[in-house]
C-alpha positions as CSV (number, residue, x, y, z in Angstrom):
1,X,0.0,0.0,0.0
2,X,1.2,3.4,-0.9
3,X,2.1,6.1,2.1
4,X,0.0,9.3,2.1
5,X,2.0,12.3,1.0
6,X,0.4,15.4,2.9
7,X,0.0,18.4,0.7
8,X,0.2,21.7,1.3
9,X,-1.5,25.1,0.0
10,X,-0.2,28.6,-1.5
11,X,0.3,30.3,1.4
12,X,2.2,27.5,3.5
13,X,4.4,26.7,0.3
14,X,4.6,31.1,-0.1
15,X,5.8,31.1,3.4
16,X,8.6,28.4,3.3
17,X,9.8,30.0,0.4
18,X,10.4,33.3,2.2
19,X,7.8,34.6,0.4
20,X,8.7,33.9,-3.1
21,X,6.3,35.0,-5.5
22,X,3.8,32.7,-7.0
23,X,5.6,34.4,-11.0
24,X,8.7,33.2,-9.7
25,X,7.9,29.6,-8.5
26,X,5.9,28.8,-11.7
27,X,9.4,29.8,-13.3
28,X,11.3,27.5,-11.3
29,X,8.6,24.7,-11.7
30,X,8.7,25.3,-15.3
31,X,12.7,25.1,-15.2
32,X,12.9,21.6,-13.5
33,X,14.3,23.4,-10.0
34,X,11.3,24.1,-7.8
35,X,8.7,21.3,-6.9
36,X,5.7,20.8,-9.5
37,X,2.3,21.7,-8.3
38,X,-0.9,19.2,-8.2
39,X,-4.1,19.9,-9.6
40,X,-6.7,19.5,-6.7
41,X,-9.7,21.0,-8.4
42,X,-10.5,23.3,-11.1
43,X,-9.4,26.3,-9.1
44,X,-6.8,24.4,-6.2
45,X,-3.5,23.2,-6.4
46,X,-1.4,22.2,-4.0
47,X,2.5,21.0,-3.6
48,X,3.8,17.9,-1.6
49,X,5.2,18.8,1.7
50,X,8.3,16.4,1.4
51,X,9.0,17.7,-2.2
52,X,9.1,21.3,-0.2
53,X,11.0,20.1,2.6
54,X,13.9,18.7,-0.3
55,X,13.9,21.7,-2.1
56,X,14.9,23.7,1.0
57,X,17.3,21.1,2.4
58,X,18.9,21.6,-0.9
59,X,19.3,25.2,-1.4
60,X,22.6,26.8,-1.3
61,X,23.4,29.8,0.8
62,X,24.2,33.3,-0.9
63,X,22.7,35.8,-3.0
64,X,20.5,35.3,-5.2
65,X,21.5,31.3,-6.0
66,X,17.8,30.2,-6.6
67,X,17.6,33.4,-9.0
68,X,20.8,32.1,-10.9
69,X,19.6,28.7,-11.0
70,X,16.5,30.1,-12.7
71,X,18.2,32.1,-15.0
72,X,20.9,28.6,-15.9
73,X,17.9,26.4,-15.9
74,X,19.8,23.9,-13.8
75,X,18.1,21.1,-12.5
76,X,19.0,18.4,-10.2
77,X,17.9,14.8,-10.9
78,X,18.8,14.1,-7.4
79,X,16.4,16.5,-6.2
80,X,13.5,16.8,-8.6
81,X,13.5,12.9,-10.0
């Protein structure tokens, strides 16, 4: 049997970003280096808490890296599967 995955809304996954905007996510999502979204209705989506929790465990520290990143495209396999 599969393990639930919890899932998490805009503003919990706006505030563990440091309040990244919703423009910039969408461009990491798009790039491969921020989690995907999930569809939960016609007008809901949602993001899996442990995809969240990776992403931050894995971000570097100094200016601007997740900015760079975006800009490179870079994307992490490791990460991101």
């Amino acid at each position: 049997m599969s393990e639930i995955r919890n899932i998490i809304g805009e503003e919990q996954v706006k505030k563990a970003c440091g309040g990244m905007s919703k423009s910039t996510r969408w461009r990491g999502e798009r790039k491969g280096i921020f989690p995907k979204r999930v569809q939960l209705s016609d007008n809901r989506v949602g993001w899996f808490e442990d995809e969240i929790i990776e992403w931050q465990k894995n971000l570097q520290r100094g200016p601007a890296v997740f900015t760079e990143n975006l800009k490179k495209g870079k994307y992490s396999k490791e990460t991101h599967g």
